[in-house]
One Martini backbone bead per residue (centre of mass of N, CA, C, O) as a GRO file, in nm:
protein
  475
    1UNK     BB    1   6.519   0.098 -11.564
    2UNK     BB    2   6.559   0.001 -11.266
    3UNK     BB    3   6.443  -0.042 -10.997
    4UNK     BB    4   6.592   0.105 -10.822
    5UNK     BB    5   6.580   0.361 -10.926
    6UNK     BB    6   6.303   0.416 -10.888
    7UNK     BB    7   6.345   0.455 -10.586
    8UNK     BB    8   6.514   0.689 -10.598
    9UNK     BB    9   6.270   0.844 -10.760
   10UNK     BB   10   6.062   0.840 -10.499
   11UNK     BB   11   6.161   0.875 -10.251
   12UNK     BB   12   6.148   1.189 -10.217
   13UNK     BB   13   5.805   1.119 -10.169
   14UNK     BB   14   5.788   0.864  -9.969
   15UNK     BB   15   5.683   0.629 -10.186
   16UNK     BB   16   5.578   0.293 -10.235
   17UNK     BB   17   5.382   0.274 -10.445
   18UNK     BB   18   5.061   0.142 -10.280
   19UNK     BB   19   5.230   0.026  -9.981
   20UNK     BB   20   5.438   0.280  -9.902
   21UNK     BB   21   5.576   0.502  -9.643
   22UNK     BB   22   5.938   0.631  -9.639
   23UNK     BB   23   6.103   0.732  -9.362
   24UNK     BB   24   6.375   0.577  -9.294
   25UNK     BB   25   6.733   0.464  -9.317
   26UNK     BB   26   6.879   0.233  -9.119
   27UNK     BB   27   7.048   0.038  -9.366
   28UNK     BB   28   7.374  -0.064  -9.522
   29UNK     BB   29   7.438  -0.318  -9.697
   30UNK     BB   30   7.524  -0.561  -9.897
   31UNK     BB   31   7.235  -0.673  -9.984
   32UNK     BB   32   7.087  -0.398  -9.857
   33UNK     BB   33   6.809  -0.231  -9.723
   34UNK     BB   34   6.665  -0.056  -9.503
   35UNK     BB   35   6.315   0.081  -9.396
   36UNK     BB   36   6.113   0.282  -9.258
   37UNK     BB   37   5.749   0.231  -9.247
   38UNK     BB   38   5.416   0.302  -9.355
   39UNK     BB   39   5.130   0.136  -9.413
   40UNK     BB   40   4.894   0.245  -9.596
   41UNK     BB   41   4.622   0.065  -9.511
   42UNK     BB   42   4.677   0.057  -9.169
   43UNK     BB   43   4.933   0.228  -9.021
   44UNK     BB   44   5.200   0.011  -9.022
   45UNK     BB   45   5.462  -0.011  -8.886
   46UNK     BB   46   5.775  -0.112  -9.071
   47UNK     BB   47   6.005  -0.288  -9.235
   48UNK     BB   48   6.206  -0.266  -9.541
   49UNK     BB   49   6.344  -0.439  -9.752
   50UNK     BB   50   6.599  -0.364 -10.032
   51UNK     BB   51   6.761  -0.552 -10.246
   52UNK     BB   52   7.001  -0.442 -10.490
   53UNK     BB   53   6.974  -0.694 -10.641
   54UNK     BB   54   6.683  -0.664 -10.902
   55UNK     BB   55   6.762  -0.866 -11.155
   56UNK     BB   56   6.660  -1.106 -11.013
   57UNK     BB   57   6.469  -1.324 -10.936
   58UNK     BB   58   6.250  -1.386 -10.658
   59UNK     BB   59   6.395  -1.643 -10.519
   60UNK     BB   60   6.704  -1.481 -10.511
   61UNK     BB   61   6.546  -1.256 -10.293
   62UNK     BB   62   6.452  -1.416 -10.072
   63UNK     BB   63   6.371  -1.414  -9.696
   64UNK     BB   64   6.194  -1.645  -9.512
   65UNK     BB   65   5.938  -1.709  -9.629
   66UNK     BB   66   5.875  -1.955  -9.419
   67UNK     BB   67   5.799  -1.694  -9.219
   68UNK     BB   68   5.492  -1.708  -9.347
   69UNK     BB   69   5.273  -1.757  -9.096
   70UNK     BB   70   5.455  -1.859  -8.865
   71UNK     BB   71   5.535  -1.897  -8.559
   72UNK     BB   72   5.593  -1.655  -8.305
   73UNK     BB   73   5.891  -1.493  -8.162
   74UNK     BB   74   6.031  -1.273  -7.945
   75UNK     BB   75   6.348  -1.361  -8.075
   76UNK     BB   76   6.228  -1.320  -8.361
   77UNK     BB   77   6.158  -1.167  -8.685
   78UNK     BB   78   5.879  -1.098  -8.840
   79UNK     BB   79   5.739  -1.199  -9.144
   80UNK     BB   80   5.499  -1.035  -9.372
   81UNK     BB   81   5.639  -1.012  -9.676
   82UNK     BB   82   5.687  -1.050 -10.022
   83UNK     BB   83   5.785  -0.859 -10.351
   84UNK     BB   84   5.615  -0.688 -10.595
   85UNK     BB   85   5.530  -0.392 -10.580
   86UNK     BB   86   5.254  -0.185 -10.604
   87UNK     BB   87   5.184  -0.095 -10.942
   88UNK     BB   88   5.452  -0.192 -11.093
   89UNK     BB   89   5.636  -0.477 -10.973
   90UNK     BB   90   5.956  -0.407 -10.958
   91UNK     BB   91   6.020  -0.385 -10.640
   92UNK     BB   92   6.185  -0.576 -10.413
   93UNK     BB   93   6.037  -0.684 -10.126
   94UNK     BB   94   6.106  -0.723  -9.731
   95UNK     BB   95   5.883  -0.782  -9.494
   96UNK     BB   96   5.873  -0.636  -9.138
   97UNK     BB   97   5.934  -0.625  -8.847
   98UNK     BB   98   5.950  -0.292  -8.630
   99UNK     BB   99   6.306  -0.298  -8.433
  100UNK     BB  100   6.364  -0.079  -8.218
  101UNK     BB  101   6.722  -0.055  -8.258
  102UNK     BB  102   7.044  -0.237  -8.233
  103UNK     BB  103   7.355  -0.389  -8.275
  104UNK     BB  104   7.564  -0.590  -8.149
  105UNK     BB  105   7.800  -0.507  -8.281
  106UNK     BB  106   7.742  -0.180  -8.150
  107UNK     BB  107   7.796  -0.305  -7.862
  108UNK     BB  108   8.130  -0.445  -7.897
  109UNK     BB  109   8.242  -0.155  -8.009
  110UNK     BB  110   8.207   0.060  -7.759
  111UNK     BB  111   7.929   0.252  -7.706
  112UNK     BB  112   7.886   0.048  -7.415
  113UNK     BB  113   8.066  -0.013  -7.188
  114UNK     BB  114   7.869  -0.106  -6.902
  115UNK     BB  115   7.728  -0.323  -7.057
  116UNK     BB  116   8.030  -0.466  -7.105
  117UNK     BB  117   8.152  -0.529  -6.849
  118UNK     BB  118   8.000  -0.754  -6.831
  119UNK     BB  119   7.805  -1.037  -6.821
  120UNK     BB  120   7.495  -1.060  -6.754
  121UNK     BB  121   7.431  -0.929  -6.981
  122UNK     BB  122   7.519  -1.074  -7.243
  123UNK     BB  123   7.430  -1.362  -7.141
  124UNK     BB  124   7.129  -1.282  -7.158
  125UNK     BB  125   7.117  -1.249  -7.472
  126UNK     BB  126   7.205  -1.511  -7.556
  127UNK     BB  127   6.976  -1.737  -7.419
  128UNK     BB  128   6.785  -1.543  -7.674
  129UNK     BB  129   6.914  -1.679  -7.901
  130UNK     BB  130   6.880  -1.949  -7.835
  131UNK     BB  131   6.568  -1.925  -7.837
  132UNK     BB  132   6.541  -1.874  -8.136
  133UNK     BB  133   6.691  -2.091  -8.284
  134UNK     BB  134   6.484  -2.304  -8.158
  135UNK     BB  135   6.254  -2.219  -8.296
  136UNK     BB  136   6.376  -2.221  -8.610
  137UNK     BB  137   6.412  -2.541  -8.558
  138UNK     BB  138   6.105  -2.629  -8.517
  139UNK     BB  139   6.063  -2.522  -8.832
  140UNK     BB  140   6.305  -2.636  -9.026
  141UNK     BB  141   6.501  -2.445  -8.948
  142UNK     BB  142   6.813  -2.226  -9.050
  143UNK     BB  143   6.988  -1.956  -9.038
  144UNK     BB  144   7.313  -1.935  -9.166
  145UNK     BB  145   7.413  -1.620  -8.991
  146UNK     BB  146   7.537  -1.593  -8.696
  147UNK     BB  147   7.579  -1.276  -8.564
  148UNK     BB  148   7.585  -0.961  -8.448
  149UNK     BB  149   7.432  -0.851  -8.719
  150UNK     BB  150   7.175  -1.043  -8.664
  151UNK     BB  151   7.136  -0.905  -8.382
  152UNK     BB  152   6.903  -0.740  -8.192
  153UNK     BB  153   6.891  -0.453  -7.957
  154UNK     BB  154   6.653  -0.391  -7.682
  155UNK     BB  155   6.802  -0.332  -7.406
  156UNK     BB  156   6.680  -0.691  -7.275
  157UNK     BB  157   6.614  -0.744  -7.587
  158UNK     BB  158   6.621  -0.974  -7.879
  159UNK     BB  159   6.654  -1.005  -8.234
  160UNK     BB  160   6.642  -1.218  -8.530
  161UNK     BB  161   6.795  -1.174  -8.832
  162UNK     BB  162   6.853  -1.225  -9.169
  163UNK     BB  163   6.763  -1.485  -9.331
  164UNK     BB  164   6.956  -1.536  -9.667
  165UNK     BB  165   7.078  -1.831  -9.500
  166UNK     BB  166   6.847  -1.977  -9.488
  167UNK     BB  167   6.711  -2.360  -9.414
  168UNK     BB  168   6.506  -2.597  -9.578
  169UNK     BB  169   6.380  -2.884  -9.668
  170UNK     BB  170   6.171  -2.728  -9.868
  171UNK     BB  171   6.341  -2.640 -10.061
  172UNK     BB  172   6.430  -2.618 -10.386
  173UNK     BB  173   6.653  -2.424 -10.337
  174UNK     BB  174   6.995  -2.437 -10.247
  175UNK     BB  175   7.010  -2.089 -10.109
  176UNK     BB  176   7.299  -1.893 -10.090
  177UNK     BB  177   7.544  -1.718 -10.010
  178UNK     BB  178   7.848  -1.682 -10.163
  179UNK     BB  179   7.926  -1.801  -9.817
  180UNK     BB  180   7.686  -1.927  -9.656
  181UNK     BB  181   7.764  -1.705  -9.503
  182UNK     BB  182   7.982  -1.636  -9.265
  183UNK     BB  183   8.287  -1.748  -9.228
  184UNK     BB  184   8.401  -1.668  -8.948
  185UNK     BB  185   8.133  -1.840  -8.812
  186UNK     BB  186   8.172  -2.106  -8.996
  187UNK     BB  187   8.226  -2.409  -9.067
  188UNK     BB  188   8.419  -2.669  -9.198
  189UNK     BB  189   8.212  -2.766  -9.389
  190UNK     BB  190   8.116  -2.486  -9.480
  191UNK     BB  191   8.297  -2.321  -9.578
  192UNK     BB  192   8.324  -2.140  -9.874
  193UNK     BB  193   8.007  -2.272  -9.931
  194UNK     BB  194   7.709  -2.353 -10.143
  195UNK     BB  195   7.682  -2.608 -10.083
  196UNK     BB  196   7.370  -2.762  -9.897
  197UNK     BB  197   7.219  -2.935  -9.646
  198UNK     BB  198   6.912  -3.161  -9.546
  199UNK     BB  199   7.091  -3.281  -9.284
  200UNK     BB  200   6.914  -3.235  -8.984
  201UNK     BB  201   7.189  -3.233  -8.813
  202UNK     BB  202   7.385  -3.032  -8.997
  203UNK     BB  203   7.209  -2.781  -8.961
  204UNK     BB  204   7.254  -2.738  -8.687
  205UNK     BB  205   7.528  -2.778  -8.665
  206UNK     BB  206   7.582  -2.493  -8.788
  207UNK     BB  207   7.473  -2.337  -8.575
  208UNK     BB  208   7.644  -2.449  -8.300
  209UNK     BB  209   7.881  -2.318  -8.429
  210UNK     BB  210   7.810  -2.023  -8.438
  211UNK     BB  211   7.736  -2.006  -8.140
  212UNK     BB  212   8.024  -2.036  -8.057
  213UNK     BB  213   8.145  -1.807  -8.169
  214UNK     BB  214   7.969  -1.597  -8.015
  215UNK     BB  215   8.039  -1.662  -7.739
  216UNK     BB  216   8.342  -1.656  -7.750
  217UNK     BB  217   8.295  -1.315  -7.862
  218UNK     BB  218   8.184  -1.230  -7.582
  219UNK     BB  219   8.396  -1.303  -7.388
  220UNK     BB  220   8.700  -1.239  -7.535
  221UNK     BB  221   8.690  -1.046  -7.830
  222UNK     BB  222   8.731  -1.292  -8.006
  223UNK     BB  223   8.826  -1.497  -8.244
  224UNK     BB  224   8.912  -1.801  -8.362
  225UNK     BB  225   8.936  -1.692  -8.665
  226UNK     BB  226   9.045  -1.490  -8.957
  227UNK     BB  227   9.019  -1.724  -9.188
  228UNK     BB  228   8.969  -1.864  -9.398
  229UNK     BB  229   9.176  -2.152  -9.407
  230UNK     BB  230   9.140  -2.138  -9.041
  231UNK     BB  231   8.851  -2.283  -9.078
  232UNK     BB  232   8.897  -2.529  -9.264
  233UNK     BB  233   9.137  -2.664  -9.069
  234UNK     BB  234   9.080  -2.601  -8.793
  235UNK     BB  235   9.269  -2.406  -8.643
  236UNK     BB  236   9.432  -2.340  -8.389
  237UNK     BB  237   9.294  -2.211  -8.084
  238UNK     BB  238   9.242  -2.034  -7.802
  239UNK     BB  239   9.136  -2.063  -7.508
  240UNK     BB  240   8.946  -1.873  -7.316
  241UNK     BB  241   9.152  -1.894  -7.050
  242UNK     BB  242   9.372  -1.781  -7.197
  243UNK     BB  243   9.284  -1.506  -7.239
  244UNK     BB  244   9.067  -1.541  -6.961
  245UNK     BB  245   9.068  -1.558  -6.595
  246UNK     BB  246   8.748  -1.514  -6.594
  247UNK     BB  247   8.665  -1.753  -6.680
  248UNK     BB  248   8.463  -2.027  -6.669
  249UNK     BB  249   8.512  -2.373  -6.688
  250UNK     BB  250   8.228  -2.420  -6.792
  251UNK     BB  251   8.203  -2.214  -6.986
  252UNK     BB  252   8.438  -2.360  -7.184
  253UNK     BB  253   8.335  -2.620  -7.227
  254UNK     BB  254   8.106  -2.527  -7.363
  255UNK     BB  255   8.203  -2.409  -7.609
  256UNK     BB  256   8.406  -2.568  -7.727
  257UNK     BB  257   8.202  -2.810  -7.815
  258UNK     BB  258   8.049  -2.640  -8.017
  259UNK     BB  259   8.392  -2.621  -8.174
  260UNK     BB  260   8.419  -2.858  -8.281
  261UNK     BB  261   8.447  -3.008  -8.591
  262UNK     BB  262   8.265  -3.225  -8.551
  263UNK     BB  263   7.993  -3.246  -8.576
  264UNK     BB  264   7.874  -3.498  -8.368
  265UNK     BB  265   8.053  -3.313  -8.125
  266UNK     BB  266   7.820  -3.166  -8.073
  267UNK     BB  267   7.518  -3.007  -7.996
  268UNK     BB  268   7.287  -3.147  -8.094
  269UNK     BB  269   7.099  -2.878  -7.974
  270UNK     BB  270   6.954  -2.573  -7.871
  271UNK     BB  271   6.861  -2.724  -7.584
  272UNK     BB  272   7.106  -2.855  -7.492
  273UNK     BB  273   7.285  -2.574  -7.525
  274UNK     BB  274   7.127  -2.438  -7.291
  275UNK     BB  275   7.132  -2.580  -7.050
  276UNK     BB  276   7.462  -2.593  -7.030
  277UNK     BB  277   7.435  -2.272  -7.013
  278UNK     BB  278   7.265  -2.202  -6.755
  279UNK     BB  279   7.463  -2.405  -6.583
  280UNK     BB  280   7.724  -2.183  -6.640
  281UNK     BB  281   7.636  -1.968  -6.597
  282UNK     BB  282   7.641  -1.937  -6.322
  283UNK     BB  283   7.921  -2.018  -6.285
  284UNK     BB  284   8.016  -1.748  -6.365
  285UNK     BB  285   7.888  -1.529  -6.202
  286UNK     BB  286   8.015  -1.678  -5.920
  287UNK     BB  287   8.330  -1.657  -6.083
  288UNK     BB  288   8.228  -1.418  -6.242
  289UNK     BB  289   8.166  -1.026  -6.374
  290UNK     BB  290   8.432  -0.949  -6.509
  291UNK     BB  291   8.496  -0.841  -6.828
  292UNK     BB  292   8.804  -0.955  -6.987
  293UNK     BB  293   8.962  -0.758  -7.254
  294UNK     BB  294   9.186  -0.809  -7.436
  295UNK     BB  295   9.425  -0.671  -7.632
  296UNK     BB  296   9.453  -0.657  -7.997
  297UNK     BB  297   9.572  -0.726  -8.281
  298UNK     BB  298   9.612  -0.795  -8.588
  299UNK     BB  299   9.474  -0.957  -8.798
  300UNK     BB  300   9.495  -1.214  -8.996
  301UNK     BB  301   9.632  -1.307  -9.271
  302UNK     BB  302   9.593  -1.433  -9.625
  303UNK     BB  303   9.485  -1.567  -9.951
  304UNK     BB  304   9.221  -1.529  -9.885
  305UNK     BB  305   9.147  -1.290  -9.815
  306UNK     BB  306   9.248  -1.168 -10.081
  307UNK     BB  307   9.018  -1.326 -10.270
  308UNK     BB  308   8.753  -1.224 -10.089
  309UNK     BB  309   8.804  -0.938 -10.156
  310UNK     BB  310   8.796  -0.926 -10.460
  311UNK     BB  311   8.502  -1.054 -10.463
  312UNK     BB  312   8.344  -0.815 -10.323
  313UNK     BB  313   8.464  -0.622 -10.554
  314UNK     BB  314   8.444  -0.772 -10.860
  315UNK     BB  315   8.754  -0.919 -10.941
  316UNK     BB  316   8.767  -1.145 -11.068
  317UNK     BB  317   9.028  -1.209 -11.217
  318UNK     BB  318   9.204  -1.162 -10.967
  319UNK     BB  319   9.097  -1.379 -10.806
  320UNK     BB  320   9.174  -1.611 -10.986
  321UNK     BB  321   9.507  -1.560 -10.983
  322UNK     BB  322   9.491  -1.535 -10.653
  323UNK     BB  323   9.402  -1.862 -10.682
  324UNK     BB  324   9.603  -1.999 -10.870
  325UNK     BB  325   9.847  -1.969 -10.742
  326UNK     BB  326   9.830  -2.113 -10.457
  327UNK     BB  327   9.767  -2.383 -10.593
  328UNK     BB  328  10.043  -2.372 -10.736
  329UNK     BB  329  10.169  -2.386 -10.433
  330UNK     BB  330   9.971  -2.621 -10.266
  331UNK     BB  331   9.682  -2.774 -10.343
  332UNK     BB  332   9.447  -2.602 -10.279
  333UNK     BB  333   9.090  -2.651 -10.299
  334UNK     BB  334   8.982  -2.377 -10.260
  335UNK     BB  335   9.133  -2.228 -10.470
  336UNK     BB  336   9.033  -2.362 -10.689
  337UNK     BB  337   8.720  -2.293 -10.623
  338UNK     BB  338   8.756  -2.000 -10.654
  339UNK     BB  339   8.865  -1.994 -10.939
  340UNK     BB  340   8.563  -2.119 -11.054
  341UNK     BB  341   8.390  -1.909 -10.932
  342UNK     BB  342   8.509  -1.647 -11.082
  343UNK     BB  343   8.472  -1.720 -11.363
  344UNK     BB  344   8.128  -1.739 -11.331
  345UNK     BB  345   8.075  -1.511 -11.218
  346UNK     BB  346   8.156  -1.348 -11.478
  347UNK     BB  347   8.031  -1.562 -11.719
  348UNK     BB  348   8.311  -1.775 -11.815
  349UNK     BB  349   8.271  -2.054 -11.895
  350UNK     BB  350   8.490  -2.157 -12.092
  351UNK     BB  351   8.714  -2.082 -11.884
  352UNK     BB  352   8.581  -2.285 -11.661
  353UNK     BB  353   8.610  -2.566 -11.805
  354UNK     BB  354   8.917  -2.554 -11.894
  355UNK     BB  355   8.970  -2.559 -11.526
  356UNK     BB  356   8.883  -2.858 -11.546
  357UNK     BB  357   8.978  -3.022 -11.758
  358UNK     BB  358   9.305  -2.956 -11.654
  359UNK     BB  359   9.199  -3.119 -11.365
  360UNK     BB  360   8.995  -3.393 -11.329
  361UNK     BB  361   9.062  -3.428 -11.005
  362UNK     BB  362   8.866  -3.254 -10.860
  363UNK     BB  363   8.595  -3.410 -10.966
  364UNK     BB  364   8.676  -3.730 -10.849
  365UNK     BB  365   8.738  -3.658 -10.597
  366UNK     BB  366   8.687  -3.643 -10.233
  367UNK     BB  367   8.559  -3.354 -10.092
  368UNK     BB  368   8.447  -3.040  -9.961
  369UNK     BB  369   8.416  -2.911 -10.280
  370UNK     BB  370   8.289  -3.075 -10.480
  371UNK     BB  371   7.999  -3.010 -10.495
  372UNK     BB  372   8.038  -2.698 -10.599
  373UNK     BB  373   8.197  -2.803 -10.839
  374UNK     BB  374   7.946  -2.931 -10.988
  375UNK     BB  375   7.776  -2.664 -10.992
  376UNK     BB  376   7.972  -2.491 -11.172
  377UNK     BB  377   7.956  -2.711 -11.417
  378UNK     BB  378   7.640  -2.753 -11.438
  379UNK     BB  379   7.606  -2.466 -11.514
  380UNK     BB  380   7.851  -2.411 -11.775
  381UNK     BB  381   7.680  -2.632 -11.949
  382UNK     BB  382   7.459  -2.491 -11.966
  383UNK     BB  383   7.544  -2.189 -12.063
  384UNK     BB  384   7.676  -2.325 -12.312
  385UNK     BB  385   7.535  -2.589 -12.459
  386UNK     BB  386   7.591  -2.894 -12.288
  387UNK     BB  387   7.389  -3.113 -12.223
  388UNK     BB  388   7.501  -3.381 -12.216
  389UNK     BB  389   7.704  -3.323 -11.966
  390UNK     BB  390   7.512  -3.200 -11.794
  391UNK     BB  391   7.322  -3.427 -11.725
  392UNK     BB  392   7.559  -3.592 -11.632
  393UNK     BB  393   7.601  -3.373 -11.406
  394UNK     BB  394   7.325  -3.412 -11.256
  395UNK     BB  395   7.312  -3.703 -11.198
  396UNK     BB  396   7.574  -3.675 -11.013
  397UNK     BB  397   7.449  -3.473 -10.804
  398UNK     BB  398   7.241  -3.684 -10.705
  399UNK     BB  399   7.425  -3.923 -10.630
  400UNK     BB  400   7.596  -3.770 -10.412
  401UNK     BB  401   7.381  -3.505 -10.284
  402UNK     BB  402   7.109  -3.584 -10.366
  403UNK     BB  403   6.735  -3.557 -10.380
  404UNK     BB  404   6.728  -3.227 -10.493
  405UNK     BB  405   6.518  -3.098 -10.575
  406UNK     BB  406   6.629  -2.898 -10.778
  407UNK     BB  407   6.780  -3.070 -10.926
  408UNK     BB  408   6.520  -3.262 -11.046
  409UNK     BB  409   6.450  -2.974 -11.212
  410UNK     BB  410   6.715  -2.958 -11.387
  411UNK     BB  411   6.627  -3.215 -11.513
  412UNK     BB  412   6.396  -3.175 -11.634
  413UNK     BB  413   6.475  -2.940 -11.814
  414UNK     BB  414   6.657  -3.090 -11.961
  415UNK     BB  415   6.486  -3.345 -12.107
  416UNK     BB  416   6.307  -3.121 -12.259
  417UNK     BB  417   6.594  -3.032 -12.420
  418UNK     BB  418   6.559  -3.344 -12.580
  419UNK     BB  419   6.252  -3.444 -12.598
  420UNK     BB  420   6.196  -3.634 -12.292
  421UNK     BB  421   5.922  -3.579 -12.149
  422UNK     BB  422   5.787  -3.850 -12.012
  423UNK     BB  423   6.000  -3.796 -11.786
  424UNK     BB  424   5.992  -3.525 -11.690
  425UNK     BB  425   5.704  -3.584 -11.592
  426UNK     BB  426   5.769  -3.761 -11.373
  427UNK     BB  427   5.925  -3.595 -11.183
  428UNK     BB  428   5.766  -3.351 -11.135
  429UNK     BB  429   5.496  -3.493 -11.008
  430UNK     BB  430   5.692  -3.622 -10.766
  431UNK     BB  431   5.730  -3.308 -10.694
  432UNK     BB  432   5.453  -3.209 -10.652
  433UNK     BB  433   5.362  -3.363 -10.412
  434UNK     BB  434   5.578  -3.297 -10.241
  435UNK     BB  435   5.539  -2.955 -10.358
  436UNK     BB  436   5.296  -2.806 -10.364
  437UNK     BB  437   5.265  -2.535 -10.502
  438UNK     BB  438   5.493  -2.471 -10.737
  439UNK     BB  439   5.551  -2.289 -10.948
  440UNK     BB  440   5.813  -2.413 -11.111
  441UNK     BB  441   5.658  -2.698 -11.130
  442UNK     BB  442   5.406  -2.613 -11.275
  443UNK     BB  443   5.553  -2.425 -11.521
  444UNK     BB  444   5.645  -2.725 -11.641
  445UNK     BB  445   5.403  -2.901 -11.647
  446UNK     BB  446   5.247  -2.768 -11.855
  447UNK     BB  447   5.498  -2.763 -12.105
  448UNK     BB  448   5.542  -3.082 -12.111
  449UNK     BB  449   5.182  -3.134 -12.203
  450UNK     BB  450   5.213  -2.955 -12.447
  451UNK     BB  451   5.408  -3.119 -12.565
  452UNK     BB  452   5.243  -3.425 -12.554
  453UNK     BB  453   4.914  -3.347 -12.599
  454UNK     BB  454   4.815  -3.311 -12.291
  455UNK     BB  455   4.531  -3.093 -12.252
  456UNK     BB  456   4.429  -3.178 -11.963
  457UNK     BB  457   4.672  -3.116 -11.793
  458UNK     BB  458   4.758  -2.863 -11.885
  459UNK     BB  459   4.521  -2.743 -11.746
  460UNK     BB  460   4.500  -2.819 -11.495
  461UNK     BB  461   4.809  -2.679 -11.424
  462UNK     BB  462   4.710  -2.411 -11.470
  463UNK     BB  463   4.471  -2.359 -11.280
  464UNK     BB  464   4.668  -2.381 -11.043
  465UNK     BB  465   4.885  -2.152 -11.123
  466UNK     BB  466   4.690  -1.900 -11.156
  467UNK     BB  467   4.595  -1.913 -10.826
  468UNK     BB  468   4.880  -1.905 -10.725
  469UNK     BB  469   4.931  -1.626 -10.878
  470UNK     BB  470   4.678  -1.474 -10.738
  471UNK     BB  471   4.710  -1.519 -10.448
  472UNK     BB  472   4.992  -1.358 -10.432
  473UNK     BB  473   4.909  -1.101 -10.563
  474UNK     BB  474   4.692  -1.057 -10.291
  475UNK     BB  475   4.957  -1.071 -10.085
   0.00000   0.00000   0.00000
């Protein structure tokens, strides 16, 4: 019996484990529900998040982990605590500050239209995006999914929620959803891949990107881009003024910036972003504030489109197929990286690497799919146990894409199966220094100590994991 089954037989009593009492399901999400619940220990209402996919380790469901204990912010969600319930342990949840709302996705569909009739209303809440982002930033963290689903909105105050593609330059693995993010949302530089930089430039850049879209689609109820494809080529979109000229041009210039292509050439920060904006909004209400959303025709779509809804749907297969046709007719990277993708997701490793073997430039020129080609190819490799390719490519992905713990950490655990033990433990080591109390370093630390027969090493990292694992299950 899996977690969630267990919790969907609970949920009719109440309770979940020995730690919450179960009020009503407030969301059924991609990646979780959402539940008002009441803490037992202290009658403390909060959100209880509960990820459908229960069967992965603790880290791949993890969201915001670094928002424990971290200074709180009016316009972001507290996290409180993340874990596997007890006394049972089985059922993964991710607990949070409870904010009676609704997202403003569900005010931008017209439930309310005199609040979205003007822009005052709409400019007061986006500010306090601007300032949540920033307080994010502040924290070496980026949102990494900012969209209309994940502002939430209580009257005249909004705050910032679902981490699950947030990334911090201290994180192990460079962990991010499916698409690293809603791609509609998303820079070209980035736009539905998984491998993520942690060059706090470009992490802000991403930022201030979607930050653009989401400003973009509250002035004039439309996107910049219908499709990845669209948003990969960076393909040509209406000026804001071109859709509707209640529209002031200073407004206009601070999104387009935004929405630069190269990430250099946007808002360095969201303090720059905000300052820009606030004497923007002044000059829009003074120039308008009667938001005119043209209606629109159907979205458009494209091969992308047809792609991503297959993989959305787990018909791997098809979207395979669906991905090889498009590359056999245009030569198009992303074709690639999806059809190598769709393979690996299905857990086909040798059919994963058939597509590498018979493209061999694929993996060898330089473009934007590259990382994810690579991280792909060392999963399939390691999947295997082929493992000297394994370690050549994750060489290989340390010297392309830079010295990224969780990289480090699968170079030393290959290098372990090798019994390179003296190695893997140089690695480890200053692995450890850099990062300290991470279970999963600890934990290779141990076992590398007891293959080298250094009993006092692996003794004292065992008595330190033990400490970080009772700390854990304390909190």
């Amino acid at each position: 019996m899996t977690g969630l089954d267990r919790l969907f037989q609970l949920v009719p009593q109440g309770t979940l484990g020995n730690r919450y009492r179960l009020d009503r399901c407030l969301g059924d999400g991609t990646y979780g529900f959402v539940w008002r619940a009441e803490r037992l220990d202290d009658h403390e209402i909060v959100a209880v998040k509960i990820p459908k996919d229960q069967g992965g380790k603790n880290r791949d469901l993890e969201e915001g982990r670094h928002l424990i204990n971290a200074p709180t912010h009016e316009n972001v969600v507290s996290v409180h605590w993340m874990g596997r319930v007890p006394p049972e342990h089985e059922v993964f949840v991710i607990e949070m500050e409870y904010f009676n709302s609704h997202t403003l996705a569900f005010l931008l569909d017209g439930r309310d239209e005199k609040l979205v009739a003007g822009y005052r209303y709409l400019l007061g809440l986006y500010k306090q995006v601007l300032d949540g982002v920033g307080h994010l930033h502040s924290l070496d963290t980026a949102h990494g999914d900012i969209k209309p689903q994940n502002v939430l909105v209580q009257g005249n105050t909004i705050k910032l929620t679902d981490f699950g593609s947030s990334l911090t330059t201290q994180d192990i693995y460079a962990r991010s959803r499916e698409n690293g993010g809603t791609i509609l949302y998303s820079p070209p530089e980035f736009a539905g891949l998984n491998t993520r930089t942690r060059d706090a430039s470009l992490v802000v850049a991403h930022d201030i990107y979607s930050l653009g879209v989401l400003l973009y689609q509250l002035l004039t109820g439309q996107l910049p881009h219908d499709t990845l494809a669209q948003v990969v080529r960076h393909a040509p979109f209406p000026t804001l003024r071109e859709i509707s000229s209640s529209i002031a041009p200073a407004m206009e210039s601070v999104v387009l910036r935004a929405l630069r292509r190269e990430p250099e050439d946007r808002w360095k920060s969201a303090k720059n972003f905000r300052d820009a904006f606030q004497k923007a909004m002044v000059a829009q209400l003074s120039y308008s504030n009667e938001r005119v959303v043209q209606p629109r025709g159907a979205s458009q779509t494209d091969w992308s489109t047809h792609v991503m809804d297959l993989m959305k749907n787990q018909a791997w297969r098809d979207a395979e197929a669906a991905a090889r046709a498009e590359y056999q007719r245009s030569g198009d990277h992303h074709a690639f990286l999806l059809m190598v993708r769709a393979s690996v997701r299905d857990r086909r490793y040798f059919d994963a690497l058939k597509i590498l073997d018979g493209n061999p430039t694929m993996l060898d020129c330089r473009s934007p799919v590259s990382g994810d080609l690579e991280q792909l190819a060392l999963e399939a490799y390691i999947r295997t146990e082929r493992i000297r390719e394994a370690i050549g490519m994750v060489e290989r992905c340390i010297t392309r894409q830079g010295q990224q713990p969780g990289l480090l950490l699968r170079k030393a655990s290959l290098l372990g199966l090798q019994a390179r033990y003296t190695e893997a433990a140089e690695i480890l080591i200053k692995l450890n220094r850099a990062l300290p109390h991470r279970r999963a370093i600890l934990n290779r630390l141990v076992m590398v100590h007891e293959q080298l027969r250094d009993w006092d090493k692996a003794g004292a990292y065992r008595r330190v994991l033990n400490k970080v694992e009772a700390e854990a299950q304390e909190a």
